[in-house]
N, C-alpha and C positions, 0 to 999 in steps of 0.2 A: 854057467854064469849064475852066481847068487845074485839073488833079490832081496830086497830092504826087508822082507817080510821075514824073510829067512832068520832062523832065534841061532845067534851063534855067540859064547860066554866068553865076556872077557874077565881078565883075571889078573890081581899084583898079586908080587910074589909068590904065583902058582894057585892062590886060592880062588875061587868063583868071585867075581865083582857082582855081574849084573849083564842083562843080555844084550844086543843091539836091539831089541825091541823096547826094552826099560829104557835104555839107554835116551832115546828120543822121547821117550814119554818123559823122562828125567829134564830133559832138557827144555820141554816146552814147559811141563810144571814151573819151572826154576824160571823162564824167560815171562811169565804170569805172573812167576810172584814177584818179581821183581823191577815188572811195569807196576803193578800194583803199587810196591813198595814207592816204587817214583813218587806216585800219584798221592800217595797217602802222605809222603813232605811237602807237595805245593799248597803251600798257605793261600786260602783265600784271603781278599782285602780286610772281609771280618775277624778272621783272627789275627793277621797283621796291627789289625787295630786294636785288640785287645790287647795282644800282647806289647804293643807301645806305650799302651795305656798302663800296662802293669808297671811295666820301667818305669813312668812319668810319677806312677799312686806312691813307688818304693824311694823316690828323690825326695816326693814331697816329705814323706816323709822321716828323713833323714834332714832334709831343710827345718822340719819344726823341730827335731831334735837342741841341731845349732843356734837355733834362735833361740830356745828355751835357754840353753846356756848362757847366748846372748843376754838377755833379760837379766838373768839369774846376778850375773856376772856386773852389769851397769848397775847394779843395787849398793853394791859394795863401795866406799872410798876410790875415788879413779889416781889411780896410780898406774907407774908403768909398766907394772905386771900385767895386771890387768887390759890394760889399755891393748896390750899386743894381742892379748887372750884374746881382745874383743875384734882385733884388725883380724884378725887370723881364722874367728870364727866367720866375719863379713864378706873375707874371701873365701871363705870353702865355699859359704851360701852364693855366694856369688857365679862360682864355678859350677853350682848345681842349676842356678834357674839357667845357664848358658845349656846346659846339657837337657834341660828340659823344654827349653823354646826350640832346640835342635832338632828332639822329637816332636813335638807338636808343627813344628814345619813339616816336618816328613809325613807325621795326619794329617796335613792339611792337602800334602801331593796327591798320597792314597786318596783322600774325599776328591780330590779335585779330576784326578784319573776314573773314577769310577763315575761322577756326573760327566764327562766328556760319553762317556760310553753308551750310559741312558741317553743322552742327548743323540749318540748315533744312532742308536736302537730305533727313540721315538720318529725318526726324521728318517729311518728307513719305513716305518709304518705308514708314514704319512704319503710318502710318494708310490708305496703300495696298492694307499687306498685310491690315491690321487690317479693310477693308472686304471683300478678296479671302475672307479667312477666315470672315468673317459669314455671305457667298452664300455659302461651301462649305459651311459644316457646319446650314445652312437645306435644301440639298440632300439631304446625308446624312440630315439628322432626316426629312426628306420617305421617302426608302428604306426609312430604319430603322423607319417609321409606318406605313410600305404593308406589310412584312413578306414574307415570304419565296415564304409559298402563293397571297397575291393576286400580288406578282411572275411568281410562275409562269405564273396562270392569265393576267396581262393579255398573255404575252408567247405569242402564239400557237404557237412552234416554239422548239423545244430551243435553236437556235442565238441565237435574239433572247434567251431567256434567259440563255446562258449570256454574250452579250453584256454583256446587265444586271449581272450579278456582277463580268465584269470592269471595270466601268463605277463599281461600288459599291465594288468592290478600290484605284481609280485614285484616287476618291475619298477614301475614306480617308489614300492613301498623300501627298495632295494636302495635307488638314488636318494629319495630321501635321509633312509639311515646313512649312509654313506657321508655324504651332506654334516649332520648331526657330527656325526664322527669328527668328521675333520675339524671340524669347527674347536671339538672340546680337542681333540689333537694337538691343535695350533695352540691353546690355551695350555696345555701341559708343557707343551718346548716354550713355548716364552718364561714361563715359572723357573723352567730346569737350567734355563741361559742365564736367566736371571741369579737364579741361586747360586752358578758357576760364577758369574760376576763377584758375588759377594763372597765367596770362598776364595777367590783369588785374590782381592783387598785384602781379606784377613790376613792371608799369609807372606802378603808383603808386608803389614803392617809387622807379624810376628817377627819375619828378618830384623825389619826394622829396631824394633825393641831387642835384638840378639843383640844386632853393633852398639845398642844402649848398656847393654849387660858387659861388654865388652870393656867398653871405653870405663866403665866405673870400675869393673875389676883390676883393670891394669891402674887404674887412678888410686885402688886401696894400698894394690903391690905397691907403688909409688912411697904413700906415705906411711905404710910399715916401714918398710927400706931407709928411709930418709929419720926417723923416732929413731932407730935401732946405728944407722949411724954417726946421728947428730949424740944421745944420749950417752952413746957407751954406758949403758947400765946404770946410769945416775938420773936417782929420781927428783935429784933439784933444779935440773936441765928440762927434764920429760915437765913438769908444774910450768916453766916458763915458755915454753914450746904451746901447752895448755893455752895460758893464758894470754899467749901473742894473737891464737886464733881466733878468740871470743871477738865480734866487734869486728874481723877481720876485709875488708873488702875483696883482698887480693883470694882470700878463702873462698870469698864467695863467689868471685867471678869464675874460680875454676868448678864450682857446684852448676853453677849457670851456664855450662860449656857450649851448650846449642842455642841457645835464649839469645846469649851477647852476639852470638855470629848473625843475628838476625839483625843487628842494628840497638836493640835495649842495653845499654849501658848495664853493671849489677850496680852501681848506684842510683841511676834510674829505676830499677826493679824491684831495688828495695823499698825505695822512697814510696813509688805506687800500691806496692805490694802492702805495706805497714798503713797506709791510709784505705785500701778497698776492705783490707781485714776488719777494720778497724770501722769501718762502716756497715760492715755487715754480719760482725761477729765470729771470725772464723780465722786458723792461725796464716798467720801472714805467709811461714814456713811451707805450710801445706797449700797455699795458693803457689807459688815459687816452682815447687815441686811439682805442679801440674801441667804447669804451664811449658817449663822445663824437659819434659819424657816428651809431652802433645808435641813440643817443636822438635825433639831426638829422634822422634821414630818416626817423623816426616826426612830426614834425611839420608839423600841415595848418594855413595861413596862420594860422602865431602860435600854434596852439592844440595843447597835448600830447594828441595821438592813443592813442599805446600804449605801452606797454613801460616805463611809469616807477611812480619809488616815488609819486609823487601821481597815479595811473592814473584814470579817470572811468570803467574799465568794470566791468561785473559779471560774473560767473563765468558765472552762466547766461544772459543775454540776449547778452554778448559772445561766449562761449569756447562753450559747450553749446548751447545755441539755435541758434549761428551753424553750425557743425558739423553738426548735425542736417540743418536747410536746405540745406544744401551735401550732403544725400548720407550721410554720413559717421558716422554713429551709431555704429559702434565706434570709430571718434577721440576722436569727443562722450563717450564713456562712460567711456574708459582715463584722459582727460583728468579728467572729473571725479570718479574716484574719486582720483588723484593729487594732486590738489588738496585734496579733502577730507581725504585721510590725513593732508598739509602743514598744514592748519589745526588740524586735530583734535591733533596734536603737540604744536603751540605754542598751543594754548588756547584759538582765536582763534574767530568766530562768521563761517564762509564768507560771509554775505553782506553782511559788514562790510568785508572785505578789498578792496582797490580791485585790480584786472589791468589790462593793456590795453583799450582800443577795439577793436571788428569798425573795417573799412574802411567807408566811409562809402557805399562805391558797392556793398558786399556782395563785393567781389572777393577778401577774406581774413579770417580771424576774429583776435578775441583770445584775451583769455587769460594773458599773461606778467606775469611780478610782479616788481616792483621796480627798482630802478635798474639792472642787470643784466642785465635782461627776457628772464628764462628762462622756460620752459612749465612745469606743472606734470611733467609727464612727464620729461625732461631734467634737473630741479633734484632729481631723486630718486636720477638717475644719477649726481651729485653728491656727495650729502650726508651722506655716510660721509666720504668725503675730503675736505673741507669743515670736520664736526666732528674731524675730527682733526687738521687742521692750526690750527682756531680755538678748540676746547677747548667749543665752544658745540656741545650737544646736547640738543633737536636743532637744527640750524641754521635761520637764517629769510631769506628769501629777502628779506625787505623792509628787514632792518638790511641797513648799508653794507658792513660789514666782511665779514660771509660774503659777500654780493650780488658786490663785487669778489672775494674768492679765488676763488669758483668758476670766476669767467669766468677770471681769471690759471689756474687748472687747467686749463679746456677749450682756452686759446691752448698752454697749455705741451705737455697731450696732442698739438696741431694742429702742433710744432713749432717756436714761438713761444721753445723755450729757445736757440735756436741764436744769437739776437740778431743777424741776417743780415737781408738783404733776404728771400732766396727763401723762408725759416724761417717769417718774420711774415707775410708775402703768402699763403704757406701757409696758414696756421695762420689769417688772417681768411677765406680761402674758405670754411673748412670750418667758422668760426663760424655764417655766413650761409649756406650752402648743405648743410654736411655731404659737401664734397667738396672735394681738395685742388686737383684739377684744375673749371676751368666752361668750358660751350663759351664761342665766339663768336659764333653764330646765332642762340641764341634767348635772347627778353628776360631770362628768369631767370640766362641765363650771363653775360651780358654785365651785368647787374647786379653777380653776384660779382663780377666783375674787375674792375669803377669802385668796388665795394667797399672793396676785397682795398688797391689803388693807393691811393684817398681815405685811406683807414687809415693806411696809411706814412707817405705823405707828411706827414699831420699829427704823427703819431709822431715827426717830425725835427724841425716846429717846437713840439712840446711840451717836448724834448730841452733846446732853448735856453734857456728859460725855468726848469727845474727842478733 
């Protein structure tokens, strides 16, 4: 009987291969390098995210290409060459921030997968330490129960005693850190729950602003399609098509698509919109336009979530309840004392008053009033400036007319009066974030900037229409 050890040649076509002893060394080589090789394609979350990231850096810029066009392009005589030039440039751009809120969703899953994981990690630590400390101070109470004089007598010689004290010293000094531990423990998981909270807002809000990006592109498809077969190629059709839309209401209510579902009329909208501008220095179009995304990227399949003057939520189940749950009991508290001071002014019964929606998945609370969708907190910060430019005191958050100036105040504070690109891109970060600069790494920043951008851009075609 051979044995494996045994060297016997095998051979194709008659020539020497390799032995049975190669052979197996052949094959675990090969079975090493090809667990290796596994191992060397599984992307960590880090380069997953890098390389998202590259995709995202190669959109952008391919997006500033098109717009340079864009620009390039509106400079010239508007004609109907052009004009398609420019629908056709708006939908590629358009198809690109779709494709780049896709990816920054999916950063935002990775980020959100990876704090779930620390958050298991830290909360296996804790109940680690938390078992560690049980056995130690079971110890100590065992010491501290035997007492000092039986210690002495069990421990036959000065030094096994003196042993024991330092044994009892170690101990203590063991529950203490312990103690310490948990304490800043407990302080790192509320952070890290906390942070998941707001990683998971951002990336509803992102979705959110996808169905924004959506509903406008297939609204450009629209009105290429409709230029191209209203015109048949005639530029004296394409000038009167122009000029029907200048001044157009019907134009505008379809600019205003989630605004007017809230109950603002666009004659209403306009009407406030041209008088808070107008008060405060800053273009009517770009207040329209802010107001407009804020109330699009509050809406979950069709149905108004938050932030509008016909809101479905309630003070306390949405805004106060929801804050509590999340942690946050002095938010919850500041919140609804500010709220009730706001109702208590205007006369009104808190829990009549309609706010926002919590998130549906619990990842952000409500709370915001009116078409406007300020926080109680924020709309206070307001509303001296507010009644004094509107004579209404005190002012209410759920009429139209305050609801718009204040926000035209906080764009005009944000730099919104410069009437500039960099002015109003400004001035929406710091609407949505309270920061004029957002990173590009994490979902909340990258949300401001598809914000900041979605804003503008519609601001230019509100412009045309008004």
């Amino acid at each position: 009987m051979q044995c494996f050890s045994e060297k016997k040649t095998f051979s194709i076509f008659g020539k020497p291969f390799f032995s049975r002893g190669a052979f197996w060394s052949a094959a675990v080589l090969f079975a090493i390098a090809a667990t290796g090789a596994f191992f060397a394609h599984a992307e960590t979350t880090e380069e997953k995210q890098q390389s998202i990231q590259a995709q995202i850096d190669a959109l952008e810029k391919e997006a500033e290409g098109i717009d340079q066009n864009i620009q390039a392009t509106r400079k010239d005589a508007e004609n109907l060459k052009d004009g398609i030039s420019i629908l056709n440039g708006e939908i590629k751009k358009r198809e690109i921030e779709i494709l780049k809120l896709s990816l920054s969703v999916r950063q935002a899953e990775l980020d959100i997968q990876e704090r779930n994981k620390n958050i298991t990690i830290t909360e296996e630590k804790i109940g680690d330490q938390k078992k560690l400390l049980a056995s130690s101070l079971m110890s100590l109470n065992d010491y501290e129960s035997e007492g000092m004089f039986k210690m002495f007598v069990k421990n036959k010689t000065v030094s096994a005693f003196l042993l024991s004290i330092d044994s009892l010293y170690s101990l203590q000094k063991t529950v203490k850190g312990l103690i310490v531990d948990l304490r800043d423990r407990g302080e790192e998981l509320k952070k890290q729950k906390d942070d998941l909270v707001d990683y998971q807002a951002s990336q509803e809000n992102l979705k959110g602003l996808q169905a924004v990006e959506k509903r406008f592109l297939a609204q450009k498809k629209k009105e290429r399609d409709q230029i191209l077969a209203l015109t048949k190629g005639k530029e004296a059709v394409y000038q009167q098509i122009l000029a029907k839309k200048k001044k157009s209401i019907s134009e505008l209510r379809t600019q205003l698509f989630y605004l007017t579902k809230t109950g603002v009329s666009a004659e209403d909208a306009l009407k406030y919109a041209n008088l808070a501008a107008e008060r405060t220095g800053i273009r009517p179009a770009f207040l329209l336009a802010i107001l407009e995304v804020e109330t699009g990227k509050q809406f979950e399949d069709g149905v108004i979530s938050v932030g509008t003057n016909l809101g479905t939520g309630n003070w306390k189940r949405d805004m106060y309840d929801c804050y509590v749950s999340l942690g946050r009991r002095s938010a919850a508290e500041s919140q609804k004392r500010a709220f009730f001071a706001i109702t208590a002014g205007l006369g009104f019964d808190p829990d009549r008053m309609p706010v926002s929606r919590r998130y549906g998945n619990g990842a952000g609370c409500g709370g915001a009033m009116g078409p406007a969708q300020f926080i109680p907190t924020t709309w206070l910060l307001y509303a001296n400036e507010v009644a004094s430019l509107t004579g209404h005191k005190p002012p209410n958050p759920w009429n139209i007319e305050d609801a718009f100036t204040a926000s035209a105040s906080f764009l005009a504070d944000g730099g919104a009066t410069s009437q500039t690109k960099t002015g109003e891109v400004r001035a929406a970060r710091i609407y949505i974030s309270g920061k004029a600069t957002c990173s590009t790494t994490t979902p909340a920043g990258r949300l401001c900037n598809y914000y900041a951008n979605r804003v503008y851009s519609l601001s230019l075609d509100i412009d045309k229409v008004i």
